[in-house]
Biopython code that builds the backbone (N, CA, C, O; Angstrom):
import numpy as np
from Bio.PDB.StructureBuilder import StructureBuilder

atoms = [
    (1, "UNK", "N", (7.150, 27.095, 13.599)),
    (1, "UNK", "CA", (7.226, 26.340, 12.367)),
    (1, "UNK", "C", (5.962, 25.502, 12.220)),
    (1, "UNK", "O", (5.540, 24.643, 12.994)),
    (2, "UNK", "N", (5.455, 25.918, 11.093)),
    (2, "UNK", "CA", (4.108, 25.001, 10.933)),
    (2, "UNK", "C", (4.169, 23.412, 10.103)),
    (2, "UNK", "O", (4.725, 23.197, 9.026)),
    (3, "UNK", "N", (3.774, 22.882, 10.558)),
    (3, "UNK", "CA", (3.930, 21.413, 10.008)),
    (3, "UNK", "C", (2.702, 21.285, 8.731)),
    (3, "UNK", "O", (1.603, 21.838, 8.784)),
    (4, "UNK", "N", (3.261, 20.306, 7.452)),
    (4, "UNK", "CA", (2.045, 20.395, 6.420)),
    (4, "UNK", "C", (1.013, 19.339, 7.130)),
    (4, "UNK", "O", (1.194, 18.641, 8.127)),
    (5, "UNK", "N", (-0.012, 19.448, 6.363)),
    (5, "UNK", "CA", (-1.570, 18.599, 6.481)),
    (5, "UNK", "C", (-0.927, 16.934, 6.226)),
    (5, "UNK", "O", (-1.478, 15.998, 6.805)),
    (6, "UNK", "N", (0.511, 16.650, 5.131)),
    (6, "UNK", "CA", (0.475, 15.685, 5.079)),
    (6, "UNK", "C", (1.318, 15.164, 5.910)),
    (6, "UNK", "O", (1.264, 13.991, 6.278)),
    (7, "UNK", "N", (2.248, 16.070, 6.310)),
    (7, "UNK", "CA", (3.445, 15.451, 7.248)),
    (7, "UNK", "C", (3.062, 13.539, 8.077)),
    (7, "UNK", "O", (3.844, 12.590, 8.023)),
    (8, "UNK", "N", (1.925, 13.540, 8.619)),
    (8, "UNK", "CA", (1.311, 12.061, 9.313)),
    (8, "UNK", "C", (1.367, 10.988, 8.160)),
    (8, "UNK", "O", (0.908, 9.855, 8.309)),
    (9, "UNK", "N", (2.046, 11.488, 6.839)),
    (9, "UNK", "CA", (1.314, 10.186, 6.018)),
    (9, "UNK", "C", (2.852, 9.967, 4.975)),
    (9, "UNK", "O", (2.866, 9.340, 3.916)),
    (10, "UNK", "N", (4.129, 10.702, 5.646)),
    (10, "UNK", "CA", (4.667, 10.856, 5.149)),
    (10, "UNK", "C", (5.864, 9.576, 5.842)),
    (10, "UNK", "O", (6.109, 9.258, 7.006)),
    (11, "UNK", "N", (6.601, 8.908, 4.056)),
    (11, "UNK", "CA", (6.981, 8.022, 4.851)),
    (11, "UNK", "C", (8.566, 7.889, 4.696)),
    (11, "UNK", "O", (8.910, 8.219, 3.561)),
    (12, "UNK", "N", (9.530, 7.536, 5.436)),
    (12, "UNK", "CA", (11.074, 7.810, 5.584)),
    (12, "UNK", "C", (11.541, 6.254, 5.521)),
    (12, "UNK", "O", (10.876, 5.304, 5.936)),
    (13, "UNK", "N", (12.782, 6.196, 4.935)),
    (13, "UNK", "CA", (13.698, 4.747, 5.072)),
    (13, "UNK", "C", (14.304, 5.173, 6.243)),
    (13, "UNK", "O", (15.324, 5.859, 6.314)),
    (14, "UNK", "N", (13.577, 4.701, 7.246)),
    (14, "UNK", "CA", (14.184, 4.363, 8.762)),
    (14, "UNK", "C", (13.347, 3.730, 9.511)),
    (14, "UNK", "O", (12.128, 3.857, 9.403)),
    (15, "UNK", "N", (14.019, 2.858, 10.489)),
    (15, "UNK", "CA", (13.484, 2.411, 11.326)),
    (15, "UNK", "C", (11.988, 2.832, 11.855)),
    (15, "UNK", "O", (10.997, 2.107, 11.764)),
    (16, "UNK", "N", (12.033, 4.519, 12.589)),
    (16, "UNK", "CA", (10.785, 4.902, 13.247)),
    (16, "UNK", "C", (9.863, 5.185, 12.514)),
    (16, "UNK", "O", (8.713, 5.280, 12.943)),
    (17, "UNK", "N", (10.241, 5.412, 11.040)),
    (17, "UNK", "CA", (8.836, 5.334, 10.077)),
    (17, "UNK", "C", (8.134, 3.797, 10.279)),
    (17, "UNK", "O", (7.123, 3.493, 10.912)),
    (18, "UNK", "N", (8.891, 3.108, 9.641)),
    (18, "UNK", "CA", (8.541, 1.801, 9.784)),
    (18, "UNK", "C", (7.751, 1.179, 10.721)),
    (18, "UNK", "O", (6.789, 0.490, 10.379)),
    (19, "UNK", "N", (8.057, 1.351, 11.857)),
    (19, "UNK", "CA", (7.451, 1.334, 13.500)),
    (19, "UNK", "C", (6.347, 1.828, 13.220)),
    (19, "UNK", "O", (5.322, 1.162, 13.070)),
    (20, "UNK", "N", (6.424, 2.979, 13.125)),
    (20, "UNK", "CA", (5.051, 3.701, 12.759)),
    (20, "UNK", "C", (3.918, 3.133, 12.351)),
    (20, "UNK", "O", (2.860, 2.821, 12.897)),
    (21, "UNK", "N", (4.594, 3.027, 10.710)),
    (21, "UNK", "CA", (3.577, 2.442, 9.938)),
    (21, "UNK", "C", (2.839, 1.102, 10.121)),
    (21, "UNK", "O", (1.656, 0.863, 9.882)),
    (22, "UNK", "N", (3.799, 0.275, 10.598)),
    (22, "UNK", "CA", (3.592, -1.137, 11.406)),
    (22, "UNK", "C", (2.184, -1.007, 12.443)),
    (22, "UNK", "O", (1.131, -1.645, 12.449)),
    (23, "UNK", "N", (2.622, -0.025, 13.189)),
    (23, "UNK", "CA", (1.939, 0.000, 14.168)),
    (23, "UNK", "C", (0.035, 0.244, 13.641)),
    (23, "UNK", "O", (-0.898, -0.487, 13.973)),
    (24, "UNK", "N", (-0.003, 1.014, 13.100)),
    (24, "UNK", "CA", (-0.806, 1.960, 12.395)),
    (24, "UNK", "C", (-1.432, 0.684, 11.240)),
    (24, "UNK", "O", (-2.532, 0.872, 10.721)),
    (25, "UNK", "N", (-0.591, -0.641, 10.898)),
    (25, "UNK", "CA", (-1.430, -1.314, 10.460)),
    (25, "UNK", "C", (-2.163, -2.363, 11.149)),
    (25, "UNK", "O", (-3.336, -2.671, 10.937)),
    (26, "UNK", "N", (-1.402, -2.862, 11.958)),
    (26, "UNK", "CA", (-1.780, -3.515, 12.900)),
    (26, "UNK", "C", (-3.145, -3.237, 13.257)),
    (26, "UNK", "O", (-4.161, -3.918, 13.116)),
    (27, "UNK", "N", (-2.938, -1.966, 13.802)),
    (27, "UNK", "CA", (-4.180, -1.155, 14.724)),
    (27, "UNK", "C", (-5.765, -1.033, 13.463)),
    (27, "UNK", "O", (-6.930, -1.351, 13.703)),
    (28, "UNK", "N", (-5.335, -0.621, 12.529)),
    (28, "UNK", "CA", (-6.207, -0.479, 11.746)),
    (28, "UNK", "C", (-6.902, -2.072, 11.085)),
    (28, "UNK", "O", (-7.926, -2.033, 10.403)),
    (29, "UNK", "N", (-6.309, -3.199, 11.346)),
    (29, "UNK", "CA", (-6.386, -4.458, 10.903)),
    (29, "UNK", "C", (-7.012, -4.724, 12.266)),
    (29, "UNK", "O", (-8.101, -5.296, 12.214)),
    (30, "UNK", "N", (-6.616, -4.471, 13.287)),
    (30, "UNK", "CA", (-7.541, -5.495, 14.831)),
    (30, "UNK", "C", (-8.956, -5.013, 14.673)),
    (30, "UNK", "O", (-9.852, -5.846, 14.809)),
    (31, "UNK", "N", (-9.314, -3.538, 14.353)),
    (31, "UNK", "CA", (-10.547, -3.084, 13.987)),
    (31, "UNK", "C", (-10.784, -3.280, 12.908)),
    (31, "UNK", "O", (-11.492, -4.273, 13.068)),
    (32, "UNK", "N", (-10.761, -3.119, 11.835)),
    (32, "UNK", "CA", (-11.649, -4.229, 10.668)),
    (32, "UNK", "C", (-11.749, -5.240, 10.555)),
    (32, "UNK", "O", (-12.594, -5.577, 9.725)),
    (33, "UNK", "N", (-10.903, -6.480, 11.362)),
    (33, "UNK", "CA", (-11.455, -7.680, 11.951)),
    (33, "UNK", "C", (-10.572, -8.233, 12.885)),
    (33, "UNK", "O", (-9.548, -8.916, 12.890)),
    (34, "UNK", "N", (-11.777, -7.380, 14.130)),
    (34, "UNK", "CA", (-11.028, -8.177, 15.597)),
    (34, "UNK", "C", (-11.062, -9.958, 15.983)),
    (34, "UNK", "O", (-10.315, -10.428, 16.841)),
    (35, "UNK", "N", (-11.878, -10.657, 15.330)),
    (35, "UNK", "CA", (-12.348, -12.249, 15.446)),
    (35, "UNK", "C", (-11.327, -12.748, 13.979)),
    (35, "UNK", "O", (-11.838, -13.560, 13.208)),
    (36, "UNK", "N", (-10.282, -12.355, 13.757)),
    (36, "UNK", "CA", (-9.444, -12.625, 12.730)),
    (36, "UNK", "C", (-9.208, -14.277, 12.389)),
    (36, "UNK", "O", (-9.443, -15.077, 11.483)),
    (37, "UNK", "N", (-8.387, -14.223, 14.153)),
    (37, "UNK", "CA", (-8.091, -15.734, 14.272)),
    (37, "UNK", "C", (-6.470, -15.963, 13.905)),
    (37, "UNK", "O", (-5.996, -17.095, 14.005)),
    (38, "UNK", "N", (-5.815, -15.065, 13.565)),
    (38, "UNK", "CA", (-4.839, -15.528, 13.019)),
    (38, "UNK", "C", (-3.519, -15.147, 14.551)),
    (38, "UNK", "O", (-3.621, -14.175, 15.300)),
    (39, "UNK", "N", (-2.829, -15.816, 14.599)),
    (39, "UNK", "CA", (-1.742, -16.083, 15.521)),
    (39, "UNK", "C", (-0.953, -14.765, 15.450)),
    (39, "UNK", "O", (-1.047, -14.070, 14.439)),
    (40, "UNK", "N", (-0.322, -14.463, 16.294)),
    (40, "UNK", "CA", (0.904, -13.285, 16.010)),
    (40, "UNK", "C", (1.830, -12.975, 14.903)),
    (40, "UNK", "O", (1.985, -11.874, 14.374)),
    (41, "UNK", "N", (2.749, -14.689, 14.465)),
    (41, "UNK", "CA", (3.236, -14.400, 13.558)),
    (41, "UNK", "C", (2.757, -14.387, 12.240)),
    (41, "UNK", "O", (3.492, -14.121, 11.290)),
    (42, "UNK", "N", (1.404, -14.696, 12.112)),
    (42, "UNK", "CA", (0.946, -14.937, 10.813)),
    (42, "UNK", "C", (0.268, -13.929, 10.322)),
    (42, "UNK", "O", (-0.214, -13.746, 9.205)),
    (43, "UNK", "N", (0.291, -12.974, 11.756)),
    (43, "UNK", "CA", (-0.451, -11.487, 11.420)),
    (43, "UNK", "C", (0.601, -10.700, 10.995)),
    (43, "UNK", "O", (0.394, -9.887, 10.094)),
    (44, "UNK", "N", (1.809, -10.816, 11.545)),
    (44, "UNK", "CA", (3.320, -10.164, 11.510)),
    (44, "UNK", "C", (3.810, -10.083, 9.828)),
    (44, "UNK", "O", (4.369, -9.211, 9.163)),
    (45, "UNK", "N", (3.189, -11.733, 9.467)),
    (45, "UNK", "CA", (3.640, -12.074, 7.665)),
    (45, "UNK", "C", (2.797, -10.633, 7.077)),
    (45, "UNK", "O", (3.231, -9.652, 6.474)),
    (46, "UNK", "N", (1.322, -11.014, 7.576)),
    (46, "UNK", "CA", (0.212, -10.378, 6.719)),
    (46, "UNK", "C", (0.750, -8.184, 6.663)),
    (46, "UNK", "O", (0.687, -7.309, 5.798)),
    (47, "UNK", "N", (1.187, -8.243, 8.038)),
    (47, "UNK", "CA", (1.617, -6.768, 7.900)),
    (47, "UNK", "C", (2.398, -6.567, 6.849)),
    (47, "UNK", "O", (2.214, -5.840, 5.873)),
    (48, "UNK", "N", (3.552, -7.478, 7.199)),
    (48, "UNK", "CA", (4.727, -7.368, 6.465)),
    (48, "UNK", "C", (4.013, -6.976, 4.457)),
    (48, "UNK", "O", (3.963, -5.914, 3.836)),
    (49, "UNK", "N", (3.559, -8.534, 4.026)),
    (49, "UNK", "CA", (3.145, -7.760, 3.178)),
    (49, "UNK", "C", (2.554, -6.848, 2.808)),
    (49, "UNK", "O", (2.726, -6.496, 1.641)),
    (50, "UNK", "N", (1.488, -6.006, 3.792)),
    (50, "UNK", "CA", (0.421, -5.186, 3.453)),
    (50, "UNK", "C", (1.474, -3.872, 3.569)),
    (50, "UNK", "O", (0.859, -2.809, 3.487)),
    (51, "UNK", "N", (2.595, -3.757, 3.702)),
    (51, "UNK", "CA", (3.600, -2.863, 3.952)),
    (51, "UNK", "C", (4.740, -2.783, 2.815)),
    (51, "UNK", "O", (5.504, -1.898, 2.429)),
    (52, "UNK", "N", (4.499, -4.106, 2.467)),
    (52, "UNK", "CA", (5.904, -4.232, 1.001)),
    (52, "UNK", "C", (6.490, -3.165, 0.625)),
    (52, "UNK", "O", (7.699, -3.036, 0.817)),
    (53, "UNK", "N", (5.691, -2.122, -0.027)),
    (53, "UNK", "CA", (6.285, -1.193, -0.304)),
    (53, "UNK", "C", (6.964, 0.173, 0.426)),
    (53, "UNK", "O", (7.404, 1.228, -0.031)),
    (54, "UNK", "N", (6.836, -0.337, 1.690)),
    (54, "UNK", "CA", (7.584, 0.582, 2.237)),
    (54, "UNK", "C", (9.136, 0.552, 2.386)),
    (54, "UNK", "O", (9.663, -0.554, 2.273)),
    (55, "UNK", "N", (9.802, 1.455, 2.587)),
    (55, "UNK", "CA", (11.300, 1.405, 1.730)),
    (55, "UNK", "C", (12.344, 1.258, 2.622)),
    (55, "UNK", "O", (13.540, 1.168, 2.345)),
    (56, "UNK", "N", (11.541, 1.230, 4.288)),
    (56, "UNK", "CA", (12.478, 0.236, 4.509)),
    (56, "UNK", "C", (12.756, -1.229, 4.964)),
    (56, "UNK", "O", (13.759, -1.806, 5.383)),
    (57, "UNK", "N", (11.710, -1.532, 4.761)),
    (57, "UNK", "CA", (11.092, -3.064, 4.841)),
    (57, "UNK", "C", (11.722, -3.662, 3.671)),
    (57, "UNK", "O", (12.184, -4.803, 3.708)),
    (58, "UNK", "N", (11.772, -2.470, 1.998)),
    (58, "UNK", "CA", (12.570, -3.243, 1.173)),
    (58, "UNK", "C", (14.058, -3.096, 1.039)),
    (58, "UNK", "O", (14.756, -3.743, 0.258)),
    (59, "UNK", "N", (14.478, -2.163, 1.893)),
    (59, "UNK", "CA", (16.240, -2.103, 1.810)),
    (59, "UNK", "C", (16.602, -2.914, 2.798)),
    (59, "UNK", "O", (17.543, -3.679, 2.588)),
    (60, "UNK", "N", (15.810, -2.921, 4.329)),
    (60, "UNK", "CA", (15.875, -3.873, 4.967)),
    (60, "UNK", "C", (14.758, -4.815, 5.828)),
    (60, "UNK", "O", (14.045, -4.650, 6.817)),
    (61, "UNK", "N", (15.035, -5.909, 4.853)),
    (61, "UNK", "CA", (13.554, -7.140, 5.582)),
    (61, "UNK", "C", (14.173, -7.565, 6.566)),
    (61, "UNK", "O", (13.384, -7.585, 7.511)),
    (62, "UNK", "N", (15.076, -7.890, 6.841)),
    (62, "UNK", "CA", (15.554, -8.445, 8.352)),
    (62, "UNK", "C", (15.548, -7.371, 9.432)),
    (62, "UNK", "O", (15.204, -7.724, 10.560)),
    (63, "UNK", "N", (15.827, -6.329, 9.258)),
    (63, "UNK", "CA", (16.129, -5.388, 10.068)),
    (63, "UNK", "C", (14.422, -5.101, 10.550)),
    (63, "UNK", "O", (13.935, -5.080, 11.680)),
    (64, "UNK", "N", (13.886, -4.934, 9.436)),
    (64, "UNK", "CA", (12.296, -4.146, 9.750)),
    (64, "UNK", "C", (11.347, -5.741, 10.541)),
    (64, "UNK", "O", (10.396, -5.631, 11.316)),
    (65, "UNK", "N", (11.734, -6.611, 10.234)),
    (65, "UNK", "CA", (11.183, -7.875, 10.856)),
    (65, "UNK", "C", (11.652, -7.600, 12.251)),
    (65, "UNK", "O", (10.796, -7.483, 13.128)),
    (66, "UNK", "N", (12.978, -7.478, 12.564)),
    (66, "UNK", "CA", (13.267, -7.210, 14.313)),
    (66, "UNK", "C", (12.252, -5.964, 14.751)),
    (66, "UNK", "O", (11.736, -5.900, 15.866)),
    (67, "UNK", "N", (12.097, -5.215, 13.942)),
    (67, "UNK", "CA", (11.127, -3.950, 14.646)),
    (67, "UNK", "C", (9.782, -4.174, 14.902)),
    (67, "UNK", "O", (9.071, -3.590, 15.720)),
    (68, "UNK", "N", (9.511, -5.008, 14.188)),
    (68, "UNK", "CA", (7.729, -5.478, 14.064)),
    (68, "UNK", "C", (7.781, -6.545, 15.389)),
    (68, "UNK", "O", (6.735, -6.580, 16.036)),
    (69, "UNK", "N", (8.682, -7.254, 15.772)),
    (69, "UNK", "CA", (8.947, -8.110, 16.843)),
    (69, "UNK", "C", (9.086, -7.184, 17.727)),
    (69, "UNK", "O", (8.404, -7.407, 18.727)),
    (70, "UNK", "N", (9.809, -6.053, 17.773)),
    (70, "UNK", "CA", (10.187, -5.423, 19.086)),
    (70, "UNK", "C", (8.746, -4.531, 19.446)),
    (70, "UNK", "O", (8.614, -4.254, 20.638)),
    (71, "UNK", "N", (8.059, -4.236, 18.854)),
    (71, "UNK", "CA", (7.436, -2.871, 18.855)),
    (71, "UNK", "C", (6.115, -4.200, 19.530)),
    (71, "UNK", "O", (5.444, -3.880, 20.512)),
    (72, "UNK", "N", (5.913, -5.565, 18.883)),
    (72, "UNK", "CA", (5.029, -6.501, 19.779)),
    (72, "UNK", "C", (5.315, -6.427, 20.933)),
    (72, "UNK", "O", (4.543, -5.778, 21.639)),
    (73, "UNK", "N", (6.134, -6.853, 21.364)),
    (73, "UNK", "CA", (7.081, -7.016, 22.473)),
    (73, "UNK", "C", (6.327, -5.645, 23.720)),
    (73, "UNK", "O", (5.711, -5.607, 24.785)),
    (74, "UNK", "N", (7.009, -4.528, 22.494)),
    (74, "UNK", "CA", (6.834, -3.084, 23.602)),
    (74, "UNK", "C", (5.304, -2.847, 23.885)),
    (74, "UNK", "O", (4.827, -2.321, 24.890)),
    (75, "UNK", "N", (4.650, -3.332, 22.818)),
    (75, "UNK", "CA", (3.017, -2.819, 23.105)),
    (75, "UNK", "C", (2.594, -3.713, 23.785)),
    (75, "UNK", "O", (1.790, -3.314, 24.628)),
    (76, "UNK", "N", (2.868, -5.238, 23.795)),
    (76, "UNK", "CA", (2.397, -6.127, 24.724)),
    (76, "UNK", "C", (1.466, -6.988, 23.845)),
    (76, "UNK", "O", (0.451, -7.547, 24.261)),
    (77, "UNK", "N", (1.960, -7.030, 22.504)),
    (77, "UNK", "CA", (0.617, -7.783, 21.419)),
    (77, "UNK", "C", (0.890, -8.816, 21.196)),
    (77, "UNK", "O", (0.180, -9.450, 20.415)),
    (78, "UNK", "N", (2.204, -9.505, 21.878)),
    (78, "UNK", "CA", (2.368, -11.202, 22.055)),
    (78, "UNK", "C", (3.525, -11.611, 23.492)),
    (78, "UNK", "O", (4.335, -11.005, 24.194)),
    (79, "UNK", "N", (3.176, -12.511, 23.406)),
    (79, "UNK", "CA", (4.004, -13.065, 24.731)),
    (79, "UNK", "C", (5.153, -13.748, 24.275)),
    (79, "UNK", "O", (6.086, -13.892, 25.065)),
    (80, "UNK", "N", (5.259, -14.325, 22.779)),
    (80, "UNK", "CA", (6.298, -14.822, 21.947)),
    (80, "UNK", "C", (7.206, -13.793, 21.221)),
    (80, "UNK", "O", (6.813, -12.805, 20.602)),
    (81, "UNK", "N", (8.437, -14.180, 21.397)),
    (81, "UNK", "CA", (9.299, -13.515, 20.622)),
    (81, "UNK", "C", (9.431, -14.135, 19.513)),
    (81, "UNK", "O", (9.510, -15.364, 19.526)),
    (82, "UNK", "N", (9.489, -13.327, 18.169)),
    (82, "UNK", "CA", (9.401, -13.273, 16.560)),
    (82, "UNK", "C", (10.407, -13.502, 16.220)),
    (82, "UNK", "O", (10.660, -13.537, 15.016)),
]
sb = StructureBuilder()
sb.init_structure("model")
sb.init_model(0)
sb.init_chain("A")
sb.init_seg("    ")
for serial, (resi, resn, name, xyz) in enumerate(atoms, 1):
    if name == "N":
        sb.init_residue(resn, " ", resi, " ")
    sb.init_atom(name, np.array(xyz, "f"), 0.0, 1.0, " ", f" {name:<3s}", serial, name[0])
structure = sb.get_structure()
């Protein structure tokens, strides 16, 4: 079974999209400015919005806020829990 060209950009109301995408902004935000300055959770806000429209951040903001905390947690990108 061949997978399409866009399948990587494709995005689902669930949790592991979300993760995903989180992750993927994060990562793409420490490299366009690693000397940011901004604290964990204030980077966590900035994802959050730079993500708004993802669908499940808007069916669930509490739920997708525990994932952006957990997925810190799992990668090791704060020592504080969110």
């Amino acid at each position: 079974m061949r997978e399409s060209s866009e399948a990587p950009n494709r995005v689902f109301n669930n949790a592991d999209s979300f993760a995903q995408a989180f992750d993927e902004a994060w990562i793409q935000h420490e490299k366009r400015d690693p000397h940011h300055g901004l604290d964990s959770a204030a980077k966590v806000e900035l994802m959050l919005q730079q993500l708004a429209d993802h669908p499940f951040l808007a069916n669930e903001p509490e739920l997708a806020r525990q994932v952006a905390g957990f997925r810190l947690r799992l990668l090791g990108l704060t020592r504080s829990s969110l």
